[in-house]
N, C-alpha and C positions, 0 to 999 in steps of 0.2 A: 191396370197396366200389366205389364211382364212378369210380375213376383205375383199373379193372383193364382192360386193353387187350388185347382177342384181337390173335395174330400171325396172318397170313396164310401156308398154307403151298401154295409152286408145286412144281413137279417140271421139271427139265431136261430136254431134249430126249434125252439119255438118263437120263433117270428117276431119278435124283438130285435128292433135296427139296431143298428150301429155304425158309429160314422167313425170315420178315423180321416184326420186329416194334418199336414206337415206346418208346421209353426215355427220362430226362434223364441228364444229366451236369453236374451243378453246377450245376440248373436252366435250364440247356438244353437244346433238345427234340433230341432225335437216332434215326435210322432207323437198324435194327442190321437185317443181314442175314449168317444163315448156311446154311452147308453144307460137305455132307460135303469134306474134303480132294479134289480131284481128282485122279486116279493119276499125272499129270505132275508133282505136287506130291511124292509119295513117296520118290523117287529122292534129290532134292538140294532140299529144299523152302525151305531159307534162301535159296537163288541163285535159285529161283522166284520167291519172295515178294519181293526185292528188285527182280525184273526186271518183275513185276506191280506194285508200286508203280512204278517209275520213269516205266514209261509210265502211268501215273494220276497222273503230276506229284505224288506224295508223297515228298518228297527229307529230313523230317526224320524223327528214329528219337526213338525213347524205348525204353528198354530196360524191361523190369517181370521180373523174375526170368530163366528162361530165355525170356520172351517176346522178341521184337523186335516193335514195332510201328511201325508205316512213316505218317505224315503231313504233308497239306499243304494250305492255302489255298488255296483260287480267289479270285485278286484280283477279277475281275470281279463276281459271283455274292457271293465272303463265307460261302462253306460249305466248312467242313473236312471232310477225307475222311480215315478211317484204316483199315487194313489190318491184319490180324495172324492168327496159327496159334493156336489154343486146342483144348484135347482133340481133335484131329486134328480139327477144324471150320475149315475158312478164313470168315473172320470182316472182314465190311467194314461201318461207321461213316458215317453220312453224318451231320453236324452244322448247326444254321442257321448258327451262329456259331465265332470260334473258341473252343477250350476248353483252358486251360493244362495242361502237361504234370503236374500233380502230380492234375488230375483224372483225366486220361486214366489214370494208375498206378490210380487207386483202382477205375474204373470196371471195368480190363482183370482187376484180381484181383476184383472181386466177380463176375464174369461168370459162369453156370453153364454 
């Protein structure tokens, strides 16, 4: 129909796609962008994924099965940003607003 939304797909500087495409979450609009896991991620990728939110100011966690997902508010701005590992995809959220955690659970399981 009318709401079907192409994603936009880039390639990293080394040649790793990326797809970023527009989504809601409890009828809020939000930018999903993925890509492939990064090899520095492989190794010890929970202490990665912590150490990449921390510096993106994402200090709160939700947990969703064996996910960890990493989010936080920009007070100024008012856009939530969340982080998380899904099928070895590193997976980043950018939200207008914030979105309570029991959406955030639902969203991170339907994600394909």
């Amino acid at each position: 129909g009318g709401d079907d939304i192409e994603g936009i797909e880039r390639e990293t500087p080394n040649k790793d796609k990326i797809y970023t495409f527009i989504d809601d979450i409890d009828g809020t609009r939000v930018e999903v962008t993925q890509q492939k896991l990064p090899d520095a991620f492989k190794t010890d990728r929970q202490s990665k994924l912590a150490e990449l939110a921390k510096s993106s100011y994402m200090s709160n966690i939700v947990q969703v099965d064996d996910i960890t997902v990493y989010h936080g508010l920009n007070d100024e701005s008012g856009i939530q940003s969340l982080v998380f590992i899904k099928n070895e995809l590193l997976v980043f959220v950018k939200a207008d607003k914030k979105i309570i955690d029991d959406a955030v659970v639902g969203f991170v399981l339907d994600l394909q």
